[in-house]
Kinemage of the C-alpha trace (Angstrom):
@kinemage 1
@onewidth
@group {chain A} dominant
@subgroup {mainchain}
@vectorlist {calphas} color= white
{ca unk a 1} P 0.000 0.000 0.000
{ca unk a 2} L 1.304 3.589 -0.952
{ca unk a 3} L 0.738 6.858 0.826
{ca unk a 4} L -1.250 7.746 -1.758
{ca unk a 5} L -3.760 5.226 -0.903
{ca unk a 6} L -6.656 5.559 1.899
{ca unk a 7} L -6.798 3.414 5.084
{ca unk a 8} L -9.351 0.609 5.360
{ca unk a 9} L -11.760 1.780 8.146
{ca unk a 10} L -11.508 -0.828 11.165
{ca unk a 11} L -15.242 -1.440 10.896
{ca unk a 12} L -16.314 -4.982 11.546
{ca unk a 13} L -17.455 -7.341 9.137
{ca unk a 14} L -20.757 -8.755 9.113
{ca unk a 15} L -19.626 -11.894 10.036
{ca unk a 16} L -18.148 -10.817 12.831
{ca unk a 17} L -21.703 -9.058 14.039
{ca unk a 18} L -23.386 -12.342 13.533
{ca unk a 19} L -21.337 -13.844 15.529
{ca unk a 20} L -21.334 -11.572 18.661
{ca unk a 21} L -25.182 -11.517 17.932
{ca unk a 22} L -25.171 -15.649 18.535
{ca unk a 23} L -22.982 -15.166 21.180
{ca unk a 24} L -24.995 -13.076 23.118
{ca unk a 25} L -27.992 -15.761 22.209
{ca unk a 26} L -26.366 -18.678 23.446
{ca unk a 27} L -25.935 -16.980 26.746
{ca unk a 28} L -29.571 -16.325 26.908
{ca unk a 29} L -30.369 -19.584 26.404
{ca unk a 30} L -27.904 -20.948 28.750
{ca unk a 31} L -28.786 -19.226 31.658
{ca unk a 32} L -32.489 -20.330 30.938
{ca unk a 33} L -31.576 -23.688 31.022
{ca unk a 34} L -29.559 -23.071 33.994
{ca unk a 35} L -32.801 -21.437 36.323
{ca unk a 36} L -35.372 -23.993 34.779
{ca unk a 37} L -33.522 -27.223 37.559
{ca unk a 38} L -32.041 -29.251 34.288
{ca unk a 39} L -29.827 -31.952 35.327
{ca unk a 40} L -26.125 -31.599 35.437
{ca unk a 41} L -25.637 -33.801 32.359
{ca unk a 42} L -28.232 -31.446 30.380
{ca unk a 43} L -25.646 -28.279 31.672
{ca unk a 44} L -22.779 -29.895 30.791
{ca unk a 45} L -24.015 -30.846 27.516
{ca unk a 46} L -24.973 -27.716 26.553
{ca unk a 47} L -21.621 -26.063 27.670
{ca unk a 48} L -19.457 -28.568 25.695
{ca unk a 49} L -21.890 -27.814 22.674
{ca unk a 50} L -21.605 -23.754 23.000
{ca unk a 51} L -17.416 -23.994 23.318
{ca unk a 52} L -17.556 -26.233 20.057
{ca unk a 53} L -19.706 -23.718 18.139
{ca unk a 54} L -17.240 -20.404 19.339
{ca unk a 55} L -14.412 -22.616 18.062
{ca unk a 56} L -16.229 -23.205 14.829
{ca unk a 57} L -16.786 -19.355 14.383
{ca unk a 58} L -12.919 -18.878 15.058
{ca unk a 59} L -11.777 -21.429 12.828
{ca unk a 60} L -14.262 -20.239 10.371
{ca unk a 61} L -12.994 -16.757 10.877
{ca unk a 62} L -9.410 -18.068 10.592
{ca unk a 63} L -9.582 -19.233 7.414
């Protein structure tokens, strides 16, 4: 890149928004499950499940 050039803004990418948006929805949902009295296997379930999917969206993102 030259001088003469302009700076990419350091907006994020939609991509990126989506994934902050399912973030966010995940944690919803798990602290639903967690006041409703689901068993400790359901919890732990559904914790192993929500790391897999953010290290999905970072491989994703990655590559």
């Amino acid at each position: 890149m030259t001088s003469a050039e302009p700076a990419r803004p350091a907006v994020p990418r939609g991509r990126e928004v989506q994934a902050s948006v399912l973030a966010a929805f995940q944690l919803v949902e798990d602290a639903r499950y967690l006041g409703s009295g689901r068993s400790r296997r359901r919890l732990r379930v559904l914790a192993e499940r929500a790391v897999a999917d953010r290290k999905l969206a970072r491989d994703l993102r990655a590559g």
